[in-house]
N, C-alpha and C positions, 0 to 999 in steps of 0.2 A: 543109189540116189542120183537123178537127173541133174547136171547142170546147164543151166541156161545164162547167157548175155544180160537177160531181161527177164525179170519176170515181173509181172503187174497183176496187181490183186484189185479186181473190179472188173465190172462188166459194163458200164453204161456210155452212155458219150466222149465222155473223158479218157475213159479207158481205151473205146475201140480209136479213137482219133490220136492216141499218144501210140499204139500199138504201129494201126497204119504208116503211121511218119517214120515211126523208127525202120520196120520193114521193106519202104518204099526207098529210102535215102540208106539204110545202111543193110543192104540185103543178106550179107554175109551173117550176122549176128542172128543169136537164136532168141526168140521171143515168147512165151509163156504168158499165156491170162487166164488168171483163176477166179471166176465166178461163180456165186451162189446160186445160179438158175440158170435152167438150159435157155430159157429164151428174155428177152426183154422187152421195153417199152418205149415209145417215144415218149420223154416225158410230157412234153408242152401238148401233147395229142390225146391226151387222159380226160380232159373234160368231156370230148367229142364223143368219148364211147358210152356215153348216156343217151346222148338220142342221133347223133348225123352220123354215127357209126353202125347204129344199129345195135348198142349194148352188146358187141362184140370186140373183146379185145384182142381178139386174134387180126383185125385189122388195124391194127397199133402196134403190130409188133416191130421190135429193133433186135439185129442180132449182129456178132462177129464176122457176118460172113465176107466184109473185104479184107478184112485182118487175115482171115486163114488164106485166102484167094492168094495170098502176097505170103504164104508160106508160115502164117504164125500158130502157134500149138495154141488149144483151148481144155482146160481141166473144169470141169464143174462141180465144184467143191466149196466149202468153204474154208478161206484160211484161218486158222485158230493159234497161233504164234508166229514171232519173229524173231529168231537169233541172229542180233545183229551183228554180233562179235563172231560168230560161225556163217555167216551170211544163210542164213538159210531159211526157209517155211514149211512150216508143220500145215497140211489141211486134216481136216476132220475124221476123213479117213484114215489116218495113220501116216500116209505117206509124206515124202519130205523131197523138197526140189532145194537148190543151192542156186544163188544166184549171182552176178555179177553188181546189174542195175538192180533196185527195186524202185517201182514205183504203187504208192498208195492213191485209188483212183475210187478211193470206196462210197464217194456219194454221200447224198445226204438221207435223215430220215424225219419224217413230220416231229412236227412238236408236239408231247402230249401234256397235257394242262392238268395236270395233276391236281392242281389247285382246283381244282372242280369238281365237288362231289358229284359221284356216280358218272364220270368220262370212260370209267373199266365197265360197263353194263353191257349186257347182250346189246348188239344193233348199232351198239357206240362204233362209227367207222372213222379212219384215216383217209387221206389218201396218197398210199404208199406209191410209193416209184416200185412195185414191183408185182412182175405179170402175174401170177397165180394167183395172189391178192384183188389186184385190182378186176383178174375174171372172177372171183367171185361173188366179189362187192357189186359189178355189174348183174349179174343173175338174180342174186338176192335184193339188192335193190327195185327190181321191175313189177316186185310184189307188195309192194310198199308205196302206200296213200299218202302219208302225210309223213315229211322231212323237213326237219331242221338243219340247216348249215351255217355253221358259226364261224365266220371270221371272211371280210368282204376283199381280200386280195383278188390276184389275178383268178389263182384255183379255184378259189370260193366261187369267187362271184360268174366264172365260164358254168362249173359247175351245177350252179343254182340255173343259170339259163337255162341250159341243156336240159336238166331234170324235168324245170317247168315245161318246156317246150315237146317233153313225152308223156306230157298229161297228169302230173304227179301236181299235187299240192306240196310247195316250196316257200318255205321263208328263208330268208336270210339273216340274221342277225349279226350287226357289225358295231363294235367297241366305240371305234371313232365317229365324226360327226359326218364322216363319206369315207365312201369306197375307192378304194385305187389309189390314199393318200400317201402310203408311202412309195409311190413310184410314179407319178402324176403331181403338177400343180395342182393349188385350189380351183385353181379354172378348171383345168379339167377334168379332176376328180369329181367337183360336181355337175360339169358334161354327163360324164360316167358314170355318177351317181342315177342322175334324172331317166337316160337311157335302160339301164338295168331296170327304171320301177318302172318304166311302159310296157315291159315284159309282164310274164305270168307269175314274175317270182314276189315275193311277199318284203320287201324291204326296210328292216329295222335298224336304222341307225343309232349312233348315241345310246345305244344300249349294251348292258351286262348282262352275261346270263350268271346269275346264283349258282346254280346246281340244275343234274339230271335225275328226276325221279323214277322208278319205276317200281314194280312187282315181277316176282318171281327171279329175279336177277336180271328183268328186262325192259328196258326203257319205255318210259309211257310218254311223259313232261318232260318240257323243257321250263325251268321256272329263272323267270328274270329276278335282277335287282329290287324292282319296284315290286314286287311281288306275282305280276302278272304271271300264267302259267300257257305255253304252247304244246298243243296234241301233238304229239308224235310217234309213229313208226318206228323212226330211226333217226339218230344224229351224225353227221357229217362235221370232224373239226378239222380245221382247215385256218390256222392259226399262226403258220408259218414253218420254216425247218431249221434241221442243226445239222452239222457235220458229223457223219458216221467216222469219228476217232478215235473208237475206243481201245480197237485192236491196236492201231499206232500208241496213242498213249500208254497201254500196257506194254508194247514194244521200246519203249523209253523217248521214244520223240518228244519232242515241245510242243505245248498246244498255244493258244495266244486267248486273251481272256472272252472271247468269243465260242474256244473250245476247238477250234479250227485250227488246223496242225500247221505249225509257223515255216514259213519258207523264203526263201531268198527272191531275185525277181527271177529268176531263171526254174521256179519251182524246188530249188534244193532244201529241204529240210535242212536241221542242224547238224546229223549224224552221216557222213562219206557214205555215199554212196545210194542213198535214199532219197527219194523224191517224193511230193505230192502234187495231184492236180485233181482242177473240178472242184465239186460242192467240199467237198471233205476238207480244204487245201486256204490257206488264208489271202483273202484281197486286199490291195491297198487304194485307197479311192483314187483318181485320177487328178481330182483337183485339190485332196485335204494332204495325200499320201498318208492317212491313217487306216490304220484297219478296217474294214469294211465289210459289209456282208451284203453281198450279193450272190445269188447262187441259181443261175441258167446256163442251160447247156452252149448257147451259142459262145456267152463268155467262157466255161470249162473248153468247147472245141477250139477256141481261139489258144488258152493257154495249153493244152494238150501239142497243140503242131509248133508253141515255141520249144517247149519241153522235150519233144519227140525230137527234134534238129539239134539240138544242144547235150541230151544226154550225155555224150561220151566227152564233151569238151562244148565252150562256147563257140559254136561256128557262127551262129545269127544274132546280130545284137537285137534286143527287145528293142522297139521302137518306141513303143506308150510307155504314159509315165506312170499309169494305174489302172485299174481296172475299172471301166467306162459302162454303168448300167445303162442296157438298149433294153426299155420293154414295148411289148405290142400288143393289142386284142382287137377282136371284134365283138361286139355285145348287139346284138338288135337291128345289126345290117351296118351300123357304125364304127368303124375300124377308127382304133386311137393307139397313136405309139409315143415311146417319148425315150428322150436320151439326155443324158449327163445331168447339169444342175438345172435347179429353176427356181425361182422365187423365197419357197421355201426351203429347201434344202440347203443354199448359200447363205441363207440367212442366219440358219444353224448354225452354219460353218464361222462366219462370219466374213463371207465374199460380198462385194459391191457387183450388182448387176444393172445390165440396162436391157428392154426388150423391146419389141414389138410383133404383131401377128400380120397375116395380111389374107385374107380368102377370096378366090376365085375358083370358076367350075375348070374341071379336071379334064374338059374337053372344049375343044372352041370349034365353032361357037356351043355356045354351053346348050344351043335344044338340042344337041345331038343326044339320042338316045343315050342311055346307061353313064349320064352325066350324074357327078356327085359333086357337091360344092366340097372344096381342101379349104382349109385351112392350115396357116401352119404357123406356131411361132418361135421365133428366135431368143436365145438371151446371149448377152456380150457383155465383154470386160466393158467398162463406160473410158478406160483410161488406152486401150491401144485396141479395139475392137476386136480384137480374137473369140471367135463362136465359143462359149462354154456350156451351152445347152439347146435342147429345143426341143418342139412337140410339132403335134401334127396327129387332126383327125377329119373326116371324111374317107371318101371309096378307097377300096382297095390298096390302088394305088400309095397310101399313106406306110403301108408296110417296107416299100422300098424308097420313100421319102425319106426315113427316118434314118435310113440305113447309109448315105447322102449326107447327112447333117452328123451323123455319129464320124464319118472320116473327114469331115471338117474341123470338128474338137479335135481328132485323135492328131491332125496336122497343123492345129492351129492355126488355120483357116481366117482368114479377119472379112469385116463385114465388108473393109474398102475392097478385097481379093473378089468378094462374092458377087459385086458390082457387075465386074467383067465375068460370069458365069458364062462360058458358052454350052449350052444346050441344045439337045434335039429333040423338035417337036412334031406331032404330027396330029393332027384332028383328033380323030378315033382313039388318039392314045395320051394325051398329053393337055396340060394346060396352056392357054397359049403366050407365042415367047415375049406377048406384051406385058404378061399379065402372070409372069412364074414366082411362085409363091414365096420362094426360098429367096430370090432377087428380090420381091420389093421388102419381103421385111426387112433382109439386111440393107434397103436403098432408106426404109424409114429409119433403120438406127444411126448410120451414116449422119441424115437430114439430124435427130436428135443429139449425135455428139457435134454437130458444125455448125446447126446452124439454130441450134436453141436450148435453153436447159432444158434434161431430164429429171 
């Protein structure tokens, strides 16, 4: 039996990013990642393999190869026990490694809605984070006229684009009264709403689906609430994920009532010497410090490189207070991203906010060709102006706008600070410095905590 410094059970984001760090900063130590599949996926890049990829997921793929580059072992196996008392793992194969570290890095998996008669029927798909699957879901989907895809999130709804956009007849049906609601304001969710229905996709909002009907074991209907009934090929549920915990919770770990395996801020689980990070691993919101569920790789790669430095001892203290949801899309040529709280969300909570937006073109002067109007807006404490959220949609550009406004919350940042932005601009590339989106919103909240009620 092998022993290793480290061994990591997972193969995704999370995994290869805690793997690298530990490798790169403690090169002496031996490292081990054991995953179910020789190759992998970018998650956030699985929409794309329906039509701008080519219904090729071989052009999506993600694999180990900086982790090994820096000298780390890779088993492709899956692990099927944990002896935490013997430190040690059982994979599938028989075999057994011993470990020093462990970390569980196992990702998340779709939710499946059980509650939904006929969701197990031929044609009934997921969309799994994982490549074999999703190459074949691409193949077998290209043969298929008419689709249903249930549930109008980020996946859903790229999804549904992309399908429609390779000549497939697409609906969407979404629960809520818009798309994008849990990660988007009202504003912008029905931005994002209105954009998605100028596409080719079929947009039902405010609606249930009943049940999936078919023959022969194979889905025909999709039949709503109200009783209407939609042709289908094939359904697509797309409904949301959970943390793949089970291995852990059979391993005796804590889970937190989310199912998400409980961990300290430094990723340490409750049992010495065990870690978790990524989808699998539990968040604490940044501005509730409640449990949270948010689950993207950019937040898994973030906590993966504090985790990967800290292993062996706390060398880096965690700077954030919690884990800061940054989402992005484009839909229809319209990039919309968004970070931390807004409207709704604090409202939840029960935070006081104050906001404003402000838009201009992302180019000066604004005929210049491949000009996009930005918009962007801000929310602030109303009582010491500290940025605690923001959005932002138009061109391109909005994808590193947002990225901008997210280390603003993460440094609490205030709107008086953002006054004095200094910035560089440049025609071709920038908005200009009369006119920078991020400056005048925070000059309008400023103007509203000084010089008038909000």
């Amino acid at each position: 039996m092998k022993t290793y410094d480290v061994i990591i059970i997972g193969g995704g984001p999370a995994a290869i990013v805690t793997g690298i760090t530990v490798k790169k900063f403690f090169k002496e130590k031996s490292v081990l990642m054991i995953k179910e599949e020789a190759d992998g996926l970018v998650p956030c890049g699985i929409p794309y393999i329906f039509n701008l990829l080519g219904n090729d997921a071989g052009k999506n793929k993600m694999g180990p190869k900086p982790f090994v580059n820096l000298g780390g072992e890779v088993v492709v196996d899956s692990a099927i026990k944990v002896d935490k008392t013997a430190k040690k793992v059982l994979v599938k194969s028989g075999e057994e490694f011993s470990y020093g570290k462990l970390v569980f890095a196992t990702g998340s998996e779709p939710v499946i809605p059980t509650f939904i008669p006929g969701h197990d029927l031929r044609n009934v798909f997921y969309v799994k984070k994982s490549f074999p699957y999703i190459h074949e879901l691409a193949s077998k989907i290209s043969g298929f006229k008419n689709i249903v895809i249930v549930g109008g999130g980020f996946i859903g709804a790229e999804v549904a684009e992309q399908m429609a956009a390779s000549g497939m007849n697409i609906t969407l049906v979404e629960s809520e009264p818009l798309c994008f609601s849990k990660a988007f304001s009202p504003e912008l969710s029905a931005i994002a709403t209105d954009v998605l229905r100028e596409t080719k996709v079929n947009v039902m909002t405010s609606t249930l689906v009943k049940e999936i009907t078919g023959e022969n074991d194979t889905v025909q209907h999709v039949v709503l609430s109200d009783g209407r009934k939609i042709e289908a090929d094939a359904v697509t549920l797309s409904i949301g994920y959970k943390a793949n915990s089970q291995l852990a919770e059979e391993s005796g770990l804590e889970l937190n009532r989310f199912g998400d395996i409980h961990v300290d801020n430094y990723g340490r689980t409750t049992v010495k010497d065990i870690s978790a990070v990524g989808d699998c691993a539990q968040t604490f919101g940044f501005l509730t410090g409640r449990s949270d569920v948010i689950k993207l790789a950019s937040t898994a790669t973030a906590e993966a490189r504090t985790l990967g430095h800290n292993i062996f001892g706390i060398r880096i203290k965690k700077c954030t207070a919690g884990t800061l949801g940054v989402f992005s899309t484009e839909i229809n040529g319209l990039a919309m991203a968004a970070a931390g709280a807004n409207e709704k969300s604090a409202g939840e909570s029960g935070v006081e906010l104050i906001s404003s937006k402000f838009s201009s073109p992302d180019r000066h002067p604004g005929g210049l060709p491949g000009m996009s109007n930005l918009t962007v807006k801000l929310y602030a404490s109303p009582v010491d102006g500290s940025i605690l959220g923001g959005e932002a949609w138009g061109g391109k550009s909005v994808g590193e706008i947002i990225n901008i406004i997210s280390l603003a919350i993460q440094k609490s940042i205030t709107v008086f600070e953002l006054i004095s932005f200094q910035v560089g601009t440049h025609p071709l590339l920038t908005a200009s410095p009369v006119n920078n989106p991020i400056v005048r919103a925070a000059e309008d909240i400023v103007y509203k905590m000084t010089c008038s009620k909000y």
